[in-house]
VMD Tcl script that draws the C-alpha trace (Angstrom):
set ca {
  {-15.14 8.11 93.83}
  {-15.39 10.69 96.79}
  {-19.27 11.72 97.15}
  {-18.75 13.42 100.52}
  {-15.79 15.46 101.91}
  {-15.01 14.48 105.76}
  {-16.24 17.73 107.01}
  {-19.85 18.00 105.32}
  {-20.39 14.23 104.33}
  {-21.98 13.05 107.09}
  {-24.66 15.46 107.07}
  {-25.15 15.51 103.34}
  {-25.61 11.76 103.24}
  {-28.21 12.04 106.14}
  {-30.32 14.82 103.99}
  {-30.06 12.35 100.90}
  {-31.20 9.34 102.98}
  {-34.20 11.40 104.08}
  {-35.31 12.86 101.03}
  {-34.86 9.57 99.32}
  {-36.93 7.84 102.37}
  {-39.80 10.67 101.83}
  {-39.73 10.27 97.66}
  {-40.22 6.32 98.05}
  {-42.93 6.96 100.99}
  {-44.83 9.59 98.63}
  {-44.84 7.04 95.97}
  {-46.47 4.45 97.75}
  {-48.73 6.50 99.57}
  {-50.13 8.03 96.39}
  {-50.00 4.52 94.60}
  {-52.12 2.78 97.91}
  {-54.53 5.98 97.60}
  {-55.39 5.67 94.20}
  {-56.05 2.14 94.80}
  {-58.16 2.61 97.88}
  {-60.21 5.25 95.87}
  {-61.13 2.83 93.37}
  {-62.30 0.61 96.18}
  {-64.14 3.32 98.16}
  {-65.77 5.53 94.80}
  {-67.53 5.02 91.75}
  {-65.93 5.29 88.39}
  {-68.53 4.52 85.59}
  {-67.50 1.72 83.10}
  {-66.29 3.13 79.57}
  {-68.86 0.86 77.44}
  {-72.01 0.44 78.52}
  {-72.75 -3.45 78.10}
  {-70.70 -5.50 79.65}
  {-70.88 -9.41 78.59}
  {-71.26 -12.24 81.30}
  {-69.00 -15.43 81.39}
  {-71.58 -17.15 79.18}
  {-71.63 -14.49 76.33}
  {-75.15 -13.16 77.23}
  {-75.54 -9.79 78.33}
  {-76.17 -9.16 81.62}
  {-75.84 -5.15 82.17}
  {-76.93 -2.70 80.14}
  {-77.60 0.60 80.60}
  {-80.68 2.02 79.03}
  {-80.19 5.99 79.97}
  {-77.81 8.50 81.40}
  {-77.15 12.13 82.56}
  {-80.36 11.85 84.66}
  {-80.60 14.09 87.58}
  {-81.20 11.85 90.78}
  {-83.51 9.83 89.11}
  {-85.96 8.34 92.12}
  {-88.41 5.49 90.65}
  {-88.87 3.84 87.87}
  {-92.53 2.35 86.33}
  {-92.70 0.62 82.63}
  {-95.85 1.81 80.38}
  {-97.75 -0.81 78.55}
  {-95.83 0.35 75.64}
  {-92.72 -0.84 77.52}
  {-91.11 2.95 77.55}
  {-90.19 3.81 80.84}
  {-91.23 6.85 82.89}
  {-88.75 8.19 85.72}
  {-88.99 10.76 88.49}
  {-85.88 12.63 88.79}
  {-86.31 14.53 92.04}
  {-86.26 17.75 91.27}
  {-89.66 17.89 89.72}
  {-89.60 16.01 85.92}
  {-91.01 12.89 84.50}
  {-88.94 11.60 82.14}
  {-90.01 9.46 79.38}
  {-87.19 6.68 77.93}
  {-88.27 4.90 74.64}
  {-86.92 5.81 71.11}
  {-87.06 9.10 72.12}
  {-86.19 11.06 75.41}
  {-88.84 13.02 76.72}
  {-89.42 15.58 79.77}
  {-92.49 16.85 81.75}
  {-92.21 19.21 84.28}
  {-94.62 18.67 87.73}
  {-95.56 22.52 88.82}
  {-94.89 23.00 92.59}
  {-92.51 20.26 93.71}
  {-89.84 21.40 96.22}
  {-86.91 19.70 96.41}
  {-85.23 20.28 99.81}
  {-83.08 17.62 101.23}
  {-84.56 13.83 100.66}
  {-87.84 15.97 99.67}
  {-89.20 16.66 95.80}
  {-90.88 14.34 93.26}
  {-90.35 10.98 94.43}
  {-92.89 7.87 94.02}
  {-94.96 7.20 91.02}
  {-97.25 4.69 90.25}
  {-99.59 3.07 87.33}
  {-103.29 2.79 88.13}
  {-104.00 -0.92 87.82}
  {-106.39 0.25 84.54}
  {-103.97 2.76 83.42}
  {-105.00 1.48 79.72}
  {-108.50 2.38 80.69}
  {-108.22 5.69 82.65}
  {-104.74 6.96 82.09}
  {-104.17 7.60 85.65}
  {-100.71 7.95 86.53}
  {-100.05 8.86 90.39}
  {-97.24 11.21 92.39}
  {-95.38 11.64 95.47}
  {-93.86 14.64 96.20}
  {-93.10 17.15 98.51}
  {-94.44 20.91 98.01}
  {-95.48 23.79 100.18}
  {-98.64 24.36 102.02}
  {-98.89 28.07 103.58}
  {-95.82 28.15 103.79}
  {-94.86 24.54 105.48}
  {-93.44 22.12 103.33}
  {-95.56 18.99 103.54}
  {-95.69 15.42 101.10}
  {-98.75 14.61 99.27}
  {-100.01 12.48 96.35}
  {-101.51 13.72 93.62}
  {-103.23 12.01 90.47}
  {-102.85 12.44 86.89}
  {-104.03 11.60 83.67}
  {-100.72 10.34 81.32}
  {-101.68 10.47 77.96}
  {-98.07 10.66 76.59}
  {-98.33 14.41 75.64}
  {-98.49 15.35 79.14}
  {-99.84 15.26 82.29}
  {-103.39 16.71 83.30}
  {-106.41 16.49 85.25}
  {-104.73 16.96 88.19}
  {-106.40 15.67 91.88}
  {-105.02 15.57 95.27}
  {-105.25 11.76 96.32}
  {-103.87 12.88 100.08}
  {-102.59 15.72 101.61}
  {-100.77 17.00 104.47}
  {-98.28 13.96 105.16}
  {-95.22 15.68 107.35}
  {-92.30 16.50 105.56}
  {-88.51 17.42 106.33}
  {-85.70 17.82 104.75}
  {-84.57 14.13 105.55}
  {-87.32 11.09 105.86}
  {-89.97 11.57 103.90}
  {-90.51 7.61 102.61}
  {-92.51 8.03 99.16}
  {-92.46 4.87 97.72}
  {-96.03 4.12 96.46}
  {-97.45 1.01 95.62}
  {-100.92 -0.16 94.38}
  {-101.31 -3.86 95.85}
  {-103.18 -7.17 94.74}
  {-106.78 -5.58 96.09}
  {-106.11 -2.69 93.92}
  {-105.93 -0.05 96.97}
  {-102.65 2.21 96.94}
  {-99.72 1.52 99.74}
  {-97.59 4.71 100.64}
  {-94.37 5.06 102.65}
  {-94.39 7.92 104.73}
  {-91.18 8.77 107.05}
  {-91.55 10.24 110.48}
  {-90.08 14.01 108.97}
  {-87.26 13.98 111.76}
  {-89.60 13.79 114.64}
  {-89.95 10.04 115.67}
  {-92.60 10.20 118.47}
  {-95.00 10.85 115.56}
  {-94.22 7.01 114.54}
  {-95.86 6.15 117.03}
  {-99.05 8.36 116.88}
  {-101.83 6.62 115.21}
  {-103.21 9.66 114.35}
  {-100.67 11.19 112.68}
  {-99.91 10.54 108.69}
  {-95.54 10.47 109.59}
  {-93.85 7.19 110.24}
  {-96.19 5.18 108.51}
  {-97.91 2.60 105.46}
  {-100.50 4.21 104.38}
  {-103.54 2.24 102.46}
  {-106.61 4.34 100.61}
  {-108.81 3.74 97.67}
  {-107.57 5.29 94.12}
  {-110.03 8.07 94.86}
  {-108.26 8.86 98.42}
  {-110.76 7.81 100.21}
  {-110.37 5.47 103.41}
  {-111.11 1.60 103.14}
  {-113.92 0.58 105.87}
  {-111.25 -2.49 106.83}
  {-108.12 -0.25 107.88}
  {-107.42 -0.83 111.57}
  {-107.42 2.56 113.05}
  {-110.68 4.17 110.90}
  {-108.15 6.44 108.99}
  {-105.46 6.26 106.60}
  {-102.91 4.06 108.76}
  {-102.52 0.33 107.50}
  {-98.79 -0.11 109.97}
  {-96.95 2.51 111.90}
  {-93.93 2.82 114.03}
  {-91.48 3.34 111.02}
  {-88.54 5.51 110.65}
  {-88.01 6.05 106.71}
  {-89.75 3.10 104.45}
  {-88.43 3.59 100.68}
  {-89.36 0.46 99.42}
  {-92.61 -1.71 98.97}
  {-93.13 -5.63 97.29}
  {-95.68 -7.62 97.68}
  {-94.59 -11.55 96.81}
  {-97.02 -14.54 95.15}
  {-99.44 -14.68 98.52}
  {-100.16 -11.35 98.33}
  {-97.72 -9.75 101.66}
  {-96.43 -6.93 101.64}
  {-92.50 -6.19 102.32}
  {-91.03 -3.44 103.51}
  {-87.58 -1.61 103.26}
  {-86.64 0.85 106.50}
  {-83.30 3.08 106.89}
  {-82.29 2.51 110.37}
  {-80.37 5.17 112.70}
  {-77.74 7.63 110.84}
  {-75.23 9.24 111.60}
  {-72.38 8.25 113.94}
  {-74.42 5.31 114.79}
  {-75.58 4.07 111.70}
  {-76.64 0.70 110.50}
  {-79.57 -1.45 111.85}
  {-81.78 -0.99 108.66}
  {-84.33 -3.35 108.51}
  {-86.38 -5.80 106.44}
  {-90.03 -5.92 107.47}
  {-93.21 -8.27 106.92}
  {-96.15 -6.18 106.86}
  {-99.43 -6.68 108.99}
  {-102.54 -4.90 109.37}
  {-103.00 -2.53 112.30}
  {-98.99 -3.66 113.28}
  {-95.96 -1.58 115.46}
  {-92.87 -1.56 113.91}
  {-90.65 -0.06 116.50}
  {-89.65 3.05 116.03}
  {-88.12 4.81 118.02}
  {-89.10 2.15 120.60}
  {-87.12 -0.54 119.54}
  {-84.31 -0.86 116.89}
  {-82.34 -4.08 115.70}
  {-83.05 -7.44 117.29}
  {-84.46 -5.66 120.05}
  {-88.08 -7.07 121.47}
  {-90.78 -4.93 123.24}
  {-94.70 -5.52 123.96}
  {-96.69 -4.64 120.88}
  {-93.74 -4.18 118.96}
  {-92.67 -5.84 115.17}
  {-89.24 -6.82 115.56}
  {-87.71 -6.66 112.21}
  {-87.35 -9.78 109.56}
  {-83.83 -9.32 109.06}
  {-81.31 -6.05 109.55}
  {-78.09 -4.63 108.58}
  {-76.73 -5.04 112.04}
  {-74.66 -1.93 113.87}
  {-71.50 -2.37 111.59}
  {-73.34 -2.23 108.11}
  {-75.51 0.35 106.61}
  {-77.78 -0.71 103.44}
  {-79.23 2.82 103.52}
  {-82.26 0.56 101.73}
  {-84.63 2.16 99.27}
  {-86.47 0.20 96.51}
  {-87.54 -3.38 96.84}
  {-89.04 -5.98 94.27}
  {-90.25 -9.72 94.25}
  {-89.36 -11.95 91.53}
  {-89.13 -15.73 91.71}
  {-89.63 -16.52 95.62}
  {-86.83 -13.63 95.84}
  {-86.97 -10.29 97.43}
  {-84.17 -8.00 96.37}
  {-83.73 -4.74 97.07}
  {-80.92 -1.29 96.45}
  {-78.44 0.14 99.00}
  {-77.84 3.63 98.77}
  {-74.95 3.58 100.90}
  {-74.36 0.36 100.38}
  {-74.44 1.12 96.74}
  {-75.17 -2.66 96.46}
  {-78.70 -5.01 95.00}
  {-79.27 -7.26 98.07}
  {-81.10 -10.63 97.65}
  {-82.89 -12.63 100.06}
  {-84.94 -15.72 99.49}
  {-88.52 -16.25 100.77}
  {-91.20 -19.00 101.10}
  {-93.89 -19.63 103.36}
  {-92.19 -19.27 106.82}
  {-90.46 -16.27 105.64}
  {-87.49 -15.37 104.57}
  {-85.36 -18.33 104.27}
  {-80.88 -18.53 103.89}
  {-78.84 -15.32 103.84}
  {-78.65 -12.00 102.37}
  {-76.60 -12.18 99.16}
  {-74.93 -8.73 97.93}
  {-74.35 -8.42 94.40}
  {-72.79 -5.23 92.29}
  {-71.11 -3.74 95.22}
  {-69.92 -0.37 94.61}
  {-69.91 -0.86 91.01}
  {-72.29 1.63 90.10}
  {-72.20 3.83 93.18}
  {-75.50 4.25 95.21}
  {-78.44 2.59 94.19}
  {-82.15 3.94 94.87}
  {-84.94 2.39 92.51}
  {-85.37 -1.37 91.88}
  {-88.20 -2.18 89.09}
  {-89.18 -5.42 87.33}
  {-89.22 -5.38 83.78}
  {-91.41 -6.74 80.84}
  {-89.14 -8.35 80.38}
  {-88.14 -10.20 83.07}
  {-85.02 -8.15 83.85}
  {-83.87 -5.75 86.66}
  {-83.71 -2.10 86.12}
  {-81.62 0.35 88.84}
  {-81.35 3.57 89.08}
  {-77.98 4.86 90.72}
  {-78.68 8.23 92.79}
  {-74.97 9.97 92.52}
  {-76.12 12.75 92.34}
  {-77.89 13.29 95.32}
  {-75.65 15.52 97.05}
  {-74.09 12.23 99.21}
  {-72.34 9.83 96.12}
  {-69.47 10.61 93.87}
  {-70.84 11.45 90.22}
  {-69.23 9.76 87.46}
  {-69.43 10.93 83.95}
  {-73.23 10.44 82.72}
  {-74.60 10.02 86.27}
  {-76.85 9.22 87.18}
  {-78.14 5.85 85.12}
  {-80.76 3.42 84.37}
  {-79.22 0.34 84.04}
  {-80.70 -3.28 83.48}
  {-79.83 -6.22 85.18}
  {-79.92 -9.78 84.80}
  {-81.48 -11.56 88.22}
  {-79.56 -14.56 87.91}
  {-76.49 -12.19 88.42}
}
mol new
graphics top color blue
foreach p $ca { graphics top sphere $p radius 0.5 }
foreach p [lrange $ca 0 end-1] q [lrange $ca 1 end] { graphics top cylinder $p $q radius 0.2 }
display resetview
């Protein structure tokens, strides 16, 4: 059979050699694409429990279609309330329910973000806030108090006002400790020489009474327990009774070095002096960090059985790390990675459990259908 003729064969055959070369090419570019996707985005599971090797159920996800959900605390009902960061409390039990918080401005990392239980919620109902809001016009973080009674939220008090805001590192992970005082991450608002200004309320853990006011023991006479910190979104403390920290590092081009920290009273954590393993006088270097070729993009941290872990955001992992009385002891274990996208709140459960909240819709993941989620974990992984 005679496919070419002698005068046009030649260059026939090279045009069908080409074209086939480009067809096969296409098919396993698109083929290694869709593959790489997979690896690189999230794509939500089509049930929603999902059955370890043993038979017992390890994940399960408890709620969906929340919109950037940001923390997480458990009533002594067991319901859950969540912040979603545009400016609602939402209530998960056998029924779904939403409060609006009035004047919350979400811009950026800013909006509703903390929350935590008094240690006598049963007794006073006192439910606490961070968020970000406007102040004459300049957007600034505060706390503010409430009284939960499940109808709604009332009685409201500002706890502390005035911390900087911007639209990237605003901390707001709050935290009331084993000598029932509140802990509050503040980040430095995009300016980082205020880290290191004792005097300023940026770039810091904050400690105060439930009322607001200042203990008589903090080191500097104000509201500063440590300072010298970048962007803190995530506060533990473990069975003595210290506190943990998780710190976003640099970002950017240069990202990685987020950090681990052991916090003291009155201490320097670095920033913008030092970053990494890096040593100065004065200076906190940090526990453990990411390193320059990782980014954890850390936020919410918890203690549970001489074990710290803590969520990646863009590491959309749950690190672990185990602790004891020297400190933190083996190395980091990474579990879930990039199976449910980014990961912001880490909570304890009655029941013993995990329970994540993925953040995909935050402007910087890749939203899956129902995103974002609550989903519960067991530790033993």
């Amino acid at each position: 059979m005679i496919l070419f003729d002698n005068k046009f064969g030649k260059p026939i055959l090279y045009i069908f050699l080409v074209l086939l070369a480009l067809l096969v090419t296409a098919y396993f570019y698109l083929s290694d694409t869709r593959i790489r996707t997979n690896e690189t985005f999230f794509t939500p599971p089509e049930t929603t429990n999902i059955a370890s090797n043993d038979g017992e159920q390890y994940i399960e996800v408890i709620a969906d279609d929340l919109n950037v959900p940001w923390e997480i605390v458990f009533l002594p009902s067991g319901d859950m309330l969540v912040t979603e960061r545009q400016g609602a409390v939402i209530q998960i039990g056998k029924e779904r329910k939403r409060f609006s918080i009035e004047n919350v401005e979400a811009i950026g990392e800013g909006g509703l973000l903390g929350m935590a239980l008094h240690p006598n919620y049963e007794q006073n109902d006192w439910i606490y806030l961070y968020l970000t809001t406007k102040n004459r016009g300049k957007y600034i973080n505060r706390v503010e108090r409430y009284r939960f009674d499940g109808s709604g939220f009332f009685d409201r008090t500002i706890i502390i006002d005035n911390i900087p805001a911007g639209a990237n590192h605003n901390g707001g992970r709050i935290l009331f400790g084993p000598d029932d005082f509140l802990y509050i991450t503040t980040g430095d608002a995009e300016s980082p020489d205020l880290a290191q200004d004792e005097n300023s309320l940026a770039g810091k853990i904050l400690r105060l009474k439930d009322n607001g006011d200042t203990p008589e023991d903090n080191p500097f006479g104000n509201e500063v327990w440590s300072y010298g910190h970048r962007n803190p979104q995530g506060l533990a403390f473990d069975n003595q009774g210290r506190l943990w920290a998780t710190e976003h590092g640099r970002s950017g081009v240069l990202s990685g070095l987020d950090e681990l920290n052991l916090i003291e009273k009155g201490k320097n954590y670095g920033w913008p002096i030092i970053q990494g393993n890096e040593t100065a006088n004065d200076t906190q270097t940090p526990v453990i960090n990411s390193g320059v070729n990782e980014t954890w993009a850390p936020a919410g941290l918890v203690y549970i059985n001489n074990r710290l872990f803590f969520a990646g955001l863009r590491g959309q992992s749950i690190y672990e790390v185990a602790v004891s009385d020297e400190g933190v002891i083996g190395s980091l274990k990474v579990h879930l990675k990039r199976k449910f996208g980014r990961i912001r709140a880490i909570k304890v459960g009655p029941d013993g459990f995990l329970y994540i909240s993925t953040s995909n819709t935050d402007g910087r993941g890749s939203p899956g259908a129902n995103d974002d989620r609550i989903i519960k974990v067991n530790p033993e992984f």
